[in-house]
N, C-alpha and C positions, 0 to 999 in steps of 0.2 A: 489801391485801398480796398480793403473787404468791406462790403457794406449788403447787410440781411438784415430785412424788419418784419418781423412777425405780431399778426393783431388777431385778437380775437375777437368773433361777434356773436353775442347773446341777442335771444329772443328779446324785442321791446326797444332794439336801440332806435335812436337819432338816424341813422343810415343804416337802412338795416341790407338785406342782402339784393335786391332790387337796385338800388341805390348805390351798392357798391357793385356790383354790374355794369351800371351807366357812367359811372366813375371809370372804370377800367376800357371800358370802348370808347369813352369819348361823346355818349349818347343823353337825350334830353336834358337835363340843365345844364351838364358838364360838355356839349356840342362845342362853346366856345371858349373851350381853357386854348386854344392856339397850339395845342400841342397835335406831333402825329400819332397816329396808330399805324403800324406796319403790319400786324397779325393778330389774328382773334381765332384761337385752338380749342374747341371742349376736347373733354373724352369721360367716358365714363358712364353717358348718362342716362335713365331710366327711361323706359321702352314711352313713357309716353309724353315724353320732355323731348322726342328727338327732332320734331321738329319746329320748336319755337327753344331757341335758347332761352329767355328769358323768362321760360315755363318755370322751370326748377324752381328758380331764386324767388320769382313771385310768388311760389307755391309756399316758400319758407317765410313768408313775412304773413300768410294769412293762412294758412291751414293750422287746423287745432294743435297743439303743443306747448309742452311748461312751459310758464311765464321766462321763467331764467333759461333754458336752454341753450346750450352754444350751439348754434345754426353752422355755421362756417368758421377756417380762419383763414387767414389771407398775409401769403407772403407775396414781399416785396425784396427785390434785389438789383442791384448795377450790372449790367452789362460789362465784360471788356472790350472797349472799345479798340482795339488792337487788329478783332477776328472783322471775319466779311460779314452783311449782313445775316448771309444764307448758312455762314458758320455760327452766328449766333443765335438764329432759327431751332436750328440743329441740337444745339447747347440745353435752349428752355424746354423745348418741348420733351426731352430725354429726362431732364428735371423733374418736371412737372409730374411726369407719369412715372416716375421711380418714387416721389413722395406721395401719390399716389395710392400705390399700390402697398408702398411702406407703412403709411398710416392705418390701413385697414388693421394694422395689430400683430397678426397672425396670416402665415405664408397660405397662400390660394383659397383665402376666406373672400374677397374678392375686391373691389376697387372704388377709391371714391371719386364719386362726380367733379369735375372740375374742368376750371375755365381758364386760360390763358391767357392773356395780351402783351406786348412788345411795343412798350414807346417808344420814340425816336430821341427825345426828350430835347427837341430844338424851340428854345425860346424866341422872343423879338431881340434879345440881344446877343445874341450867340453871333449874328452876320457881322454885326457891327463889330465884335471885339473879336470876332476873327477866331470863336474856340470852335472846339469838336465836338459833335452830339456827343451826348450822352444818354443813350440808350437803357432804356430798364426795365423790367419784365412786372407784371403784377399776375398771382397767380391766385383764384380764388377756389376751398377746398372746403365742400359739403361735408357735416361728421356724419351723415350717415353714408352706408358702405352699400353700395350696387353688388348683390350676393348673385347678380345671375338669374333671380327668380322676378317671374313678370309680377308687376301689382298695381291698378288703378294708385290715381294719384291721391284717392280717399282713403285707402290702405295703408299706401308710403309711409305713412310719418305716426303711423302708433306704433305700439309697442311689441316686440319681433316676438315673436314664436319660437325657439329651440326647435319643438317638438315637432312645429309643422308649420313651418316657415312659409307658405303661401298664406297660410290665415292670417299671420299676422304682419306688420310691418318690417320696412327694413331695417336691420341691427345696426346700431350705433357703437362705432370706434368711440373704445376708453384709453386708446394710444394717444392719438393724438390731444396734444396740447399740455402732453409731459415732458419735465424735465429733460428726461432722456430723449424725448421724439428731437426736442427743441437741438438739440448736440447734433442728431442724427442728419437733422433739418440743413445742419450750418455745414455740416463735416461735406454731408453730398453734395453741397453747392461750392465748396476750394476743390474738392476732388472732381468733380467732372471740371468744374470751368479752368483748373492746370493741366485737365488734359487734354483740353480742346486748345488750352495754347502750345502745351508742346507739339498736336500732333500740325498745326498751324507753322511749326516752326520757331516760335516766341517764348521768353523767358516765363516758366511758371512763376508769379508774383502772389497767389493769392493765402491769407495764412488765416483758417476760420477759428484760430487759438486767441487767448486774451494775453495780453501782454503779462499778468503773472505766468500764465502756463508756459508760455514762450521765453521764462526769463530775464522779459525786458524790464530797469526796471522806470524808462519813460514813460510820462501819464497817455493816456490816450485824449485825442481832442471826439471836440462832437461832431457828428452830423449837420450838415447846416441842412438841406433841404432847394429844393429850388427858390423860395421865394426869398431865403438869407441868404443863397449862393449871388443872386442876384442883387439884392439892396449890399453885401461887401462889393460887389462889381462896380456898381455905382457910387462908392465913396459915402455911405452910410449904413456901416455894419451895424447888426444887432446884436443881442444879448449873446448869442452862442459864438458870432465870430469876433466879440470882445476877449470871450474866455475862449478861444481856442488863440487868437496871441498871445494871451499871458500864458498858455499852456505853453506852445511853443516857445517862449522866452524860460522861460524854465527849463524846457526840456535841453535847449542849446547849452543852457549853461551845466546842466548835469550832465549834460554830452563833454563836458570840457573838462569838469572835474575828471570824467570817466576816464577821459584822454590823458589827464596827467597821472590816474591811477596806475592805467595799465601801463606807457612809461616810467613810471617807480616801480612797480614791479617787476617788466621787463630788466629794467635795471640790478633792481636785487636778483631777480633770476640767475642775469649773467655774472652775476659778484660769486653769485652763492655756487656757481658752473665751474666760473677760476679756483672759488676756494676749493672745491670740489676735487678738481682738477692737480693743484698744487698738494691735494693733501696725496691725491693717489701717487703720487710722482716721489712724494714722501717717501709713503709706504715702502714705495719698490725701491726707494735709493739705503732705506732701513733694512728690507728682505738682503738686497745686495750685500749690505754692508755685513749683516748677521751671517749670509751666508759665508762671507771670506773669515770672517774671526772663527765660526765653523769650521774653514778648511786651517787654520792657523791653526787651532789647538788640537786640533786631531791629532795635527804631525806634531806636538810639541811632545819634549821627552820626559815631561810629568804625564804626557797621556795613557805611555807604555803601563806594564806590568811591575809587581815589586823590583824587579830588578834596574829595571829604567826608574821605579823614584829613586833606591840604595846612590844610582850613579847620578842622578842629575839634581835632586833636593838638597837644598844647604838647609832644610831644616823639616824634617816627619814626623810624627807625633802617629802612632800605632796604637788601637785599643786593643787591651791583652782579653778584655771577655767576648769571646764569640759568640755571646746570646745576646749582647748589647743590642737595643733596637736601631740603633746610628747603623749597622751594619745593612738594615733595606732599606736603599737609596729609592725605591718604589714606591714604597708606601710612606708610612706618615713618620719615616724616623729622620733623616735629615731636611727635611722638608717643612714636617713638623716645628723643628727647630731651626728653618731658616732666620725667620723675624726674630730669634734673640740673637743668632749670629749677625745679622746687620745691625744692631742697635750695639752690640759689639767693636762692631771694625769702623763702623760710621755711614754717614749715607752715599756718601762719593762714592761706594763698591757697590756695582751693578753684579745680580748673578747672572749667571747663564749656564743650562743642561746643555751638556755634550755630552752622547753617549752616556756613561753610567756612573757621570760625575757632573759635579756641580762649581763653575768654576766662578772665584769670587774676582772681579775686575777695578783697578783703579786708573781708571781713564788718566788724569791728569797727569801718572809717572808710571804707568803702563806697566804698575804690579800685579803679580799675580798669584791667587790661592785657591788650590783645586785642595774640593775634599768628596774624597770617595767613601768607600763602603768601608766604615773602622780604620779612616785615616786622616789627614791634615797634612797638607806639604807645601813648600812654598820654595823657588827659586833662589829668592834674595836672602842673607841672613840677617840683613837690617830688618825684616819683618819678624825677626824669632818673637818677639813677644807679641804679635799680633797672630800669630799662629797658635798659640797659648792660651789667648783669651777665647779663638774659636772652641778650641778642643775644649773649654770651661763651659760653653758655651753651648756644645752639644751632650756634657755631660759624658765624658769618653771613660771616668775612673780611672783605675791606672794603666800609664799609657808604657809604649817602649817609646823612647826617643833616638833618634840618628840623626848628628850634625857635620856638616863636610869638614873638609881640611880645613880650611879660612875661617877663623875666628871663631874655631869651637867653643873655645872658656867663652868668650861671651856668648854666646849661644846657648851653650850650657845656665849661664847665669840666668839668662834675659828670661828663657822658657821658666828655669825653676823659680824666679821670683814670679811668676804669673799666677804660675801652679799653685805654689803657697798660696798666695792671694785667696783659692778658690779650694783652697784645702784637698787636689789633687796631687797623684806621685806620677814618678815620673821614672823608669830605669833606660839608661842610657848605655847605649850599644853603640861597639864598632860596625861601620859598612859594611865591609869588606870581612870580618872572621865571625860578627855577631858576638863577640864576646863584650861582659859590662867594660864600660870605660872608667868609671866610678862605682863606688859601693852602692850597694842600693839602700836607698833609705828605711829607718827603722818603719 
């Protein structure tokens, strides 16, 4: 669990910086809180505070200075109890002087005074229930900044000089106790203390984000503190370790929601992977399928040249104008008119381009009508009139027609009753001499 508390102390308080001195050692009225001190670190401090620690802080509760003034703030932080003592030693004191040095504002302006301690954080009931210290640091941090320059302690604390910094007092950090300091505050204590676990060996655990930034979206509980860690230990919690049960009863069950979320999704995921799956498998058993009717009508003998439709169509329909637009299969002339020729022949006829014709498909009796560049032809003669309504269809004018041996008169009929229909003619030619078969119409 990450846990940083940061206070600030203004001139005039209740406990003012003295006070929280004696608080952090363990010394005059706080002698008997029963806790340990393991270590007690300054650094920083002014040439003439060096040898009575409790110079400084004394100095800040009674040397002249605005009423409101922030004196100090004072972070407080957990220990991992994971490391050695000497590893957590290690940890604060690297802490301590990296915020330090950081609060000063500005790189090699210089450092602020401060004081360290390391509880042990062992209660009266710790032996009894058998838990593990809990160790934690208190770090107390002057806003004014130690510039390096010497100054009686009557100097210290007024107002700095720029210009000539021996006259006047030491400068006051405007960093610290910003927003940003406060980030920077939190970020430096998860980054050293995971790297003191990893280089220890141990799982990095610590995460100085809030659970929106983190994307969690479980509540967070509170801080209990030692004296509510303790009255829940004893079987009468107070006000915070109330609301951290109902937190946690909340959060298990939004835990559970969660858990059947993400199993319906998982679920859909893999639904939507098959469909996925079954569509591609489609596709290729379609590409396959397209490719073979591909390889079929290539070789088919309406594919040829005029002379392959004269011998293999039982029914061609030829436009005689060779300006006619039907004749660019490229552009927009039978293409153009493909959607009247389906609305034509009906919806059961699928097209398909092959090469530089358009072949019309009737899946269920596997008829077929190719139309090329200023033509219409079809296999079967049972289609003559549906060969008829294309060429109406594309608008061909007057066409030549050629019908095979089998059931020319009808052929003949079926086309010219279409033709009429659409007020086109029609002249009808032998295969084989090109000569009319019939008269040509007036």
């Amino acid at each position: 669990m990450f846990h940083l508390h940061i206070r600030r102390v203004s001139r005039g308080h209740a406990k003012g910086a003295l006070s929280r001195l004696d608080y952090i050692r363990r010394q005059g009225r706080y002698l008997k809180r029963g806790d340990v001190v393991r270590l007690v670190v300054d650094g920083a401090m002014p040439d003439w505070a060096l040898g009575d620690l409790a110079h400084l802080w004394r100095a800040l509760d009674h040397e002249p200075m605005r009423i409101n003034a922030r004196i100090l703030y004072s972070v407080e932080a957990a220990i991992p109890r994971a490391l050695t003592p000497q590893q957590q030693n290690d940890l604060t004191i690297r802490f301590a002087a990296y915020v330090a040095r950081m609060s000063a504002g500005r790189p090699r302006r210089g450092v602020l005074p401060h004081v360290l301690a390391i509880h042990e954080g062992l209660r009266t009931d710790d032996a009894i229930a058998g838990r593990l210290p809990n160790p934690h640091m208190h770090c107390l941090f002057s806003t004014s900044i130690n510039d390096g320059v010497s100054r009686p302690v009557k100097l210290w604390f007024r107002r700095a000089n720029p210009v000539e910094p021996k006259l006047g007092g030491a400068p006051r950090s405007t960093y610290i106790g910003q927003i940003r300091w406060l980030y920077r505050v939190r970020e430096a204590w998860a980054r050293m203390a995971n790297a003191a676990l990893r280089m220890a060996g141990l799982p990095a655990t610590l995460d100085h984000r809030s659970h929106y930034a983190r994307g969690l979206v479980q509540l967070p509980t509170k801080h209990l503190g030692p004296k509510d860690a303790a009255r829940a230990r004893a079987g009468k919690p107070s006000r915070k370790a109330s609301q951290n049960d109902a937190i946690r009863r909340f959060n298990a069950k939004l835990e559970e929601a969660q858990a059947m979320h993400r199993a319906a999704a998982q679920r859909f995921k893999k639904a939507q992977r098959s469909e996925e799956e079954d569509r591609e498998i489609l596709k290729e058993a379609l590409k396959r399928a397209r490719r073979n009717v591909h390889r079929i009508l290539e070789a088919h003998p309406l594919a040829g040249g005029m002379e392959s439709l004269l011998g293999s169509a039982a029914v061609l329909l030829v436009c005689r104008d060779a300006s006619h637009p039907v004749l660019d299969i490229k552009g927009d002339g039978i293409r153009g008119l493909l959607a009247e020729v389906l609305r034509e022949v009906g919806p059961v006829w699928n097209p398909m381009r092959v090469q530089n014709r358009i072949w019309l498909i009737e899946p269920d009796n596997g008829d077929l009508l190719v139309i090329g560049p200023g033509f219409v032809a079809s296999e079967h003669a049972r289609l003559a009139g549906v060969v008829a309504r294309v060429a109406g269809a594309l608008r061909l004018g007057r066409v030549i027609g050629y019908a095979g041996e089998d059931g020319r008169a009808e052929v003949m009929r079926l086309v010219g009753a279409e033709l009429d229909r659409v007020n086109l003619q029609c002249d009808w030619r032998d295969r084989r001499t090109a000569k009319p078969v019939l008269p040509l119409r007036p």
